[in-house]
C-alpha positions in Angstrom: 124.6 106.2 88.4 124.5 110.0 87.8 121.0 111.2 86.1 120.9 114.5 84.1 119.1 117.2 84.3 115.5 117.0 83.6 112.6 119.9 84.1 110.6 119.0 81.5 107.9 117.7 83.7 108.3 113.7 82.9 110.3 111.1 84.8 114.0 111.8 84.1 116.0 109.4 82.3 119.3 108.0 83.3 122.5 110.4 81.7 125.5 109.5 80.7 127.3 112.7 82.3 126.6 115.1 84.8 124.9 118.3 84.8 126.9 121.2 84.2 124.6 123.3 86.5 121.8 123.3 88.9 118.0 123.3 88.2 116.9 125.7 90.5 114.9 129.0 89.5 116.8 131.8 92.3 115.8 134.7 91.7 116.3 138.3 92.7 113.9 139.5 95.3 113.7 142.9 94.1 113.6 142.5 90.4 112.7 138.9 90.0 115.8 138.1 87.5 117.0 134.9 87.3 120.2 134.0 88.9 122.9 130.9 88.8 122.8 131.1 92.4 124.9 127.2 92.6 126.9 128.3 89.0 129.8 127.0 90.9 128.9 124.0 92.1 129.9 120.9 91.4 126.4 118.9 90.4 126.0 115.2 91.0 122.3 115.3 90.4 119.7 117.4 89.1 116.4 115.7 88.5 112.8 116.9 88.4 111.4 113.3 90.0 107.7 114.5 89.5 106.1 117.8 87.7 106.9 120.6 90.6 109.1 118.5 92.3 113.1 118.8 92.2 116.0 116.8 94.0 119.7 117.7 93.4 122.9 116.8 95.2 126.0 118.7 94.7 129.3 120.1 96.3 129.3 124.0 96.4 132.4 126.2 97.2 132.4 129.3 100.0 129.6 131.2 98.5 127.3 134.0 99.3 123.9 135.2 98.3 122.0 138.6 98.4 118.2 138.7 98.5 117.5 135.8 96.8 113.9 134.0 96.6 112.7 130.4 95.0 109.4 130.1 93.9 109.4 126.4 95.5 109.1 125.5 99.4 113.3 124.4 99.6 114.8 122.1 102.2 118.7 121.7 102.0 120.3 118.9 103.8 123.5 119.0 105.0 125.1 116.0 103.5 128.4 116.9 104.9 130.2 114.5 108.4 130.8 118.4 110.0 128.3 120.7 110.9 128.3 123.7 108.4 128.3 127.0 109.7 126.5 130.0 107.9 126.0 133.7 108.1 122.6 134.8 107.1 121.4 138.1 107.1 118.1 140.1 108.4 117.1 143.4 109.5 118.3 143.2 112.5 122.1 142.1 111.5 123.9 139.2 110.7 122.9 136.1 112.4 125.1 132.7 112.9 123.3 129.7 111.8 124.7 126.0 112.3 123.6 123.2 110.5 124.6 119.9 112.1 125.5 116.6 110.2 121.6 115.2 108.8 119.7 118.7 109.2 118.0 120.9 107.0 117.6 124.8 106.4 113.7 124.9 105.2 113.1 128.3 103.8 109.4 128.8 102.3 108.8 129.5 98.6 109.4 133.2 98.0 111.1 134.2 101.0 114.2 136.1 100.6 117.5 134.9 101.9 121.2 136.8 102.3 123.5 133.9 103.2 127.1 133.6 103.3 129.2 130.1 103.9 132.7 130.1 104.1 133.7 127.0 103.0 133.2 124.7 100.7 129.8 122.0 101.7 127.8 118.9 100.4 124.1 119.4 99.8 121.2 117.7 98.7 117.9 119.4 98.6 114.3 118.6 97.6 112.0 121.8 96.3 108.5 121.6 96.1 105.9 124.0 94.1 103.3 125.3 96.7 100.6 124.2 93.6 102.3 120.7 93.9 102.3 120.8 97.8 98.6 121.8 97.7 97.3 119.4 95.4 98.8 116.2 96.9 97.6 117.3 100.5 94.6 118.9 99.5 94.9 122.3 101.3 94.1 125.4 100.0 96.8 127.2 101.5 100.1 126.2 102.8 102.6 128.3 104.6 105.8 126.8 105.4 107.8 128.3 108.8 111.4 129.3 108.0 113.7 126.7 110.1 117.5 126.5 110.0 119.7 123.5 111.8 116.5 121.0 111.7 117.2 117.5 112.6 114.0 115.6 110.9 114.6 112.2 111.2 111.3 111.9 109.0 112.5 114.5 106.1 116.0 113.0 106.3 114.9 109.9 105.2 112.1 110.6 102.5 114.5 113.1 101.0 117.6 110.2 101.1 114.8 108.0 99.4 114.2 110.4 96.7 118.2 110.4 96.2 118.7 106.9 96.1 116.0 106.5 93.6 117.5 108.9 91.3 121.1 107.4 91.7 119.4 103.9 90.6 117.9 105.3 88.5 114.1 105.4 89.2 113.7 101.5 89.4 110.5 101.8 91.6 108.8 103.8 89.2 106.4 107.0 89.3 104.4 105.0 92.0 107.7 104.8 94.2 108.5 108.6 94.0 105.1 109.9 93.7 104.2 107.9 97.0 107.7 109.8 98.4 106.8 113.4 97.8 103.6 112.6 98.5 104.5 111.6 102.3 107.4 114.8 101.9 104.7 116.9 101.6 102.5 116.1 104.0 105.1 116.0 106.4 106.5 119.4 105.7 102.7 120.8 105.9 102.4 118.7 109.3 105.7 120.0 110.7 106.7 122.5 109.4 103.0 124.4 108.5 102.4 127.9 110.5 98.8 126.8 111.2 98.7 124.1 113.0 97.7 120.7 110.9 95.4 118.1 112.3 95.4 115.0 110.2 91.5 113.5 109.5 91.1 110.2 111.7 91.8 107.2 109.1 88.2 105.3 110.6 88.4 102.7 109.3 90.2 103.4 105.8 88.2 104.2 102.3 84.2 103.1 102.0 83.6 100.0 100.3 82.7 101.8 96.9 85.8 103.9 96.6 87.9 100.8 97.6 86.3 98.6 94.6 86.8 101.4 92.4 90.8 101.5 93.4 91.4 98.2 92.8 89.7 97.9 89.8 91.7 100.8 88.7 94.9 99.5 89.9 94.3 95.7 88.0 93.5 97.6 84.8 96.7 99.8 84.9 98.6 97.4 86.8 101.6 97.2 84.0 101.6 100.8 83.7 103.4 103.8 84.8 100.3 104.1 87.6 100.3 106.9 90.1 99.4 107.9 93.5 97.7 111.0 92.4 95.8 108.8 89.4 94.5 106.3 92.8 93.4 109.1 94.6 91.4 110.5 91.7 89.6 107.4 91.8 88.5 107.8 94.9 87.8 111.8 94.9 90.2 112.1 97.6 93.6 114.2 97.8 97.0 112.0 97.5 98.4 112.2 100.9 94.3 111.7 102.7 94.0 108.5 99.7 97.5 107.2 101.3 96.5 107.4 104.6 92.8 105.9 104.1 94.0 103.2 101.8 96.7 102.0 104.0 94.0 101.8 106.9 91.7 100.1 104.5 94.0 97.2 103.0 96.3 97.2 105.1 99.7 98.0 102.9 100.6 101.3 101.4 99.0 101.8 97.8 103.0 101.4 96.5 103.2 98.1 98.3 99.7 97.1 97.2 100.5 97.1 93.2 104.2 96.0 94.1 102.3 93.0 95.6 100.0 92.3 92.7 103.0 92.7 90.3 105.2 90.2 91.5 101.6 87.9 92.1 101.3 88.1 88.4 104.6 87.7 87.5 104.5 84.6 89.5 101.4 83.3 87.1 103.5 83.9 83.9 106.8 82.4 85.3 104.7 79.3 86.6 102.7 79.6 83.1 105.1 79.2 80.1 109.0 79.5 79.1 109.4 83.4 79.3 112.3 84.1 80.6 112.6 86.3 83.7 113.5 89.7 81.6 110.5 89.3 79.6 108.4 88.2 82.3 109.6 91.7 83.9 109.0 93.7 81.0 105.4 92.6 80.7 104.3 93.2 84.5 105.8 97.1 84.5 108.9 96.4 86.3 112.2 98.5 84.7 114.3 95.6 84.9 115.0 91.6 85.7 117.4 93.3 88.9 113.8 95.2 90.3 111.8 92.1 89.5 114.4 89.5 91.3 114.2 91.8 94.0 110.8 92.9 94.7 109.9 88.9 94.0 112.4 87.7 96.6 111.3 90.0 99.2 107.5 88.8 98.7 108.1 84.9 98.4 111.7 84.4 99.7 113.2 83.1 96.3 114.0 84.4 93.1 112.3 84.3 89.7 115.0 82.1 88.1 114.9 79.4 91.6 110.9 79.6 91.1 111.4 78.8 87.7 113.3 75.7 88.5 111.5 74.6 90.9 108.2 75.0 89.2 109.5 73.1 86.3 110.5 70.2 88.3 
């Protein structure tokens, strides 16, 4: 499923075609115009996943770029079976770059880049706003190192996560891809950070108080578009430091926690009355009966409709 273009700062909504062009603010370094840096490019995705957040996949022909910044921290992945070679360009001359097969150039919001690529390559990319990057880790500043031809087994998989939800069209929810850019940025402040970054010990997880306060949080907005960054307000804590604390405290990740006590009360309705598993799916949050079945299976080994039958039995 291909999702359209979306910057207006909500959760994207499936499209029925694809987006003509990319999402991404270049810009000229000098005079801080606007350009269609990727105007060529052939666009399978273009989707802002959360408010300062953008993820985009997309074939681009030979292209080349003069003094170009983003105002986000970028990380392009070489989606392509062939390492991609790349000229980029500096005050001291023209410099080769290779970017193998998985790996990523990470360029830090507002630096400029000269590239040129002589062929035609895959890409996906996540960009994040340094406000965004700073409020779900909870640092005041954050400077990213420029890195070209990075094999981040980490990044690789949080930004294929963030595709694959798009593609399917966002069936975990805002919790789901909140709680992935969440764990993106603190890893590309972890890694890839100038200063050096050394996490807070866990202990042993959130205090009692802030733990009640959570979960009474979470059972009141339990069939709601609930975030990560709405948990951690509850607890006066940053998102990624609220992750890490909770996950020590309970044991599961706050995204597996409500999955957990969605598919618990879904199990209560099925085993309650005739609503059908649709309904029953609609009620608890979930986007559909597929993300329902699914999450419900992997928690108690059957599906709604066999619980159903059984249950009725």
């Amino acid at each position: 499923m291909d999702i359209g273009a979306n910057t207006s700062g909500g959760m994207p909504s499936p499209g029925r075609t694809r987006p003509r062009r990319s999402a991404m603010p270049f810009r000229e370094a000098e005079t801080g115009a606007t350009v269609e840096a990727l105007a060529d490019a052939e666009m399978e995705m273009s989707a802002e996943v959360v408010p300062g957040a953008l993820v985009e996949v997309g074939s681009n022909p030979e292209w080349e770029t003069r003094d170009l910044v983003v105002p986000r921290h970028y990380m392009a992945l070489n989606l392509d079976p062939e390492p991609l070679e790349l000229e980029r360009r500096g005050a001291g001359g023209t410099v080769r770059e290779t970017l193998g097969p998985k790996s990523f150039w990470v360029n830090p919001s507002g630096r400029p880049f000269s590239h040129r690529v002589a062929r035609e390559n895959r890409f996906g990319l996540v960009a994040l706003t340094p406000d965004l990057v700073r409020r779900l880790t909870g640092r005041d500043e954050v400077e990213v190192k420029l890195a070209y031809g990075i094999a981040d087994p980490q990044l690789y998989h949080l930004t294929r996560a963030l595709i694959g939800e798009v593609r399917a069209g966002f069936p975990g929810g805002p919790i789901f891809v909140q709680s992935v850019v969440t764990a993106l940025a603190a890893h590309l402040v972890r890694s890839h950070g100038v200063k050096p970054f050394t996490r807070p010990p866990a202990r042993h997880g959130l205090t009692q108080a802030q733990a009640t306060r959570v979960i009474d949080f979470i059972e009141a907005r339990l069939v709601d578009g609930i975030t990560v960054e709405e948990m951690a307000a509850e607890a006066a804590l940053s998102p990624a430091h609220f992750s890490r604390l909770f996950k020590a405290k309970m044991g599961e990740t706050p995204y597996r926690y409500v999955m957990r006590r969605r598919v618990e009360r879904a199990r209560i309705l099925l085993d309650s009355g005739d609503r059908r598993v649709g309904e029953v799916a609609r009620l608890i949050g979930f986007s559909g009966t597929s993300h329902l079945t699914r999450q419900f299976k992997q928690h108690f080994g059957i599906t709604p409709s066999q619980f159903q039958r059984e249950a009725r039995r």
